[in-house]
N, C-alpha and C positions, 0 to 999 in steps of 0.2 A: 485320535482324541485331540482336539482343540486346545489352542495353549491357557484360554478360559477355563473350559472342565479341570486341565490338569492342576492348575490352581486352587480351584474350587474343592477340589478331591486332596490336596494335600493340606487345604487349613483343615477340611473331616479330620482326614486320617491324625493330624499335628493334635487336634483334640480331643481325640478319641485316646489316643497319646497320654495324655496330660491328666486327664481322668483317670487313667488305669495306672499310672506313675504317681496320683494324689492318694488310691484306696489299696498302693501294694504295702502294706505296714499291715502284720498283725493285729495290730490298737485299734488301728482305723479300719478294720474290717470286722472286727467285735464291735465295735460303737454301729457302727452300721447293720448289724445283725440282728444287737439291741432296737436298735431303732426300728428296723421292719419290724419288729415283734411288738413293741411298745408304744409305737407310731411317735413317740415323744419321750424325750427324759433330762432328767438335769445331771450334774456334774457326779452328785452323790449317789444316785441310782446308780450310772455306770460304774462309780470305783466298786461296790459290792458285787457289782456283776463280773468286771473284769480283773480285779485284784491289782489295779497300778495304783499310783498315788493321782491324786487330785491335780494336783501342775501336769503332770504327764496326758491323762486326760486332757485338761483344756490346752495345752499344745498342739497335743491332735484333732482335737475341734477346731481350732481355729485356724489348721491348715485345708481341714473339709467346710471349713464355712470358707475361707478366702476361695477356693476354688469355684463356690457355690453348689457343691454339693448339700449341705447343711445350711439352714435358716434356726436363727434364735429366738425368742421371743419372751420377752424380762418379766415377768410375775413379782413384784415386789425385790425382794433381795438376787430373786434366782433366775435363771438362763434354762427353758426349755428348749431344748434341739428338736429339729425334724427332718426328715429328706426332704429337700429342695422343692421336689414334682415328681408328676404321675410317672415322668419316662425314665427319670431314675429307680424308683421305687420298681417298675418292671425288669430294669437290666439287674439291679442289686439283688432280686429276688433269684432270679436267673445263676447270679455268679455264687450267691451263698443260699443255693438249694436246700442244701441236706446239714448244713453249720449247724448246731446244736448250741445255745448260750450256757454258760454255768449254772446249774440248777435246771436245767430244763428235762423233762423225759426224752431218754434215749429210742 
């Protein structure tokens, strides 16, 4: 292998890294889970789905938005979330297969 490719293959792998090191939090794998299911939600959606308080939420959105995981988009007072893109939403579907959200049929 080329000292190019191995380059090339370590910023992958370094990011591939960083992603999985942003969505390993249980918070942020429900807000994500919510999200495939809801394709969108605000602050107060997720506290009744997830049972944390409201700052704890937006903590962890705003470490899945700074990654670019998560996009916002303001309606008046409120912040709708969403997954990023299409390539996310396939791996995420992938990692939380069979996840069940609160209230959901088992």
């Amino acid at each position: 292998m080329e000292a190019a490719e191995k380059i090339k293959m370590k910023k992958q792998l370094t990011e591939k890294a960083e992603f999985f090191k942003t969505i390993s939090h249980p918070v942020r794998l429900c807000i994500l889970a919510l999200l495939l299911r809801e394709k969108n939600s605000n602050v107060t959606n997720m506290q009744c789905c997830i049972d944390v308080s409201q700052s704890t939420i937006s903590q962890h959105l705003a470490k899945l938005k700074m990654a670019g995981i998560i996009t916002g988009r303001r309606e008046g007072t409120e912040i709708f979330y969403s997954i990023s893109s299409e390539e996310l939403i396939k791996t995420l579907q992938v990692i939380l297969e069979n996840v069940r959200c609160k209230g959901e049929n088992q």
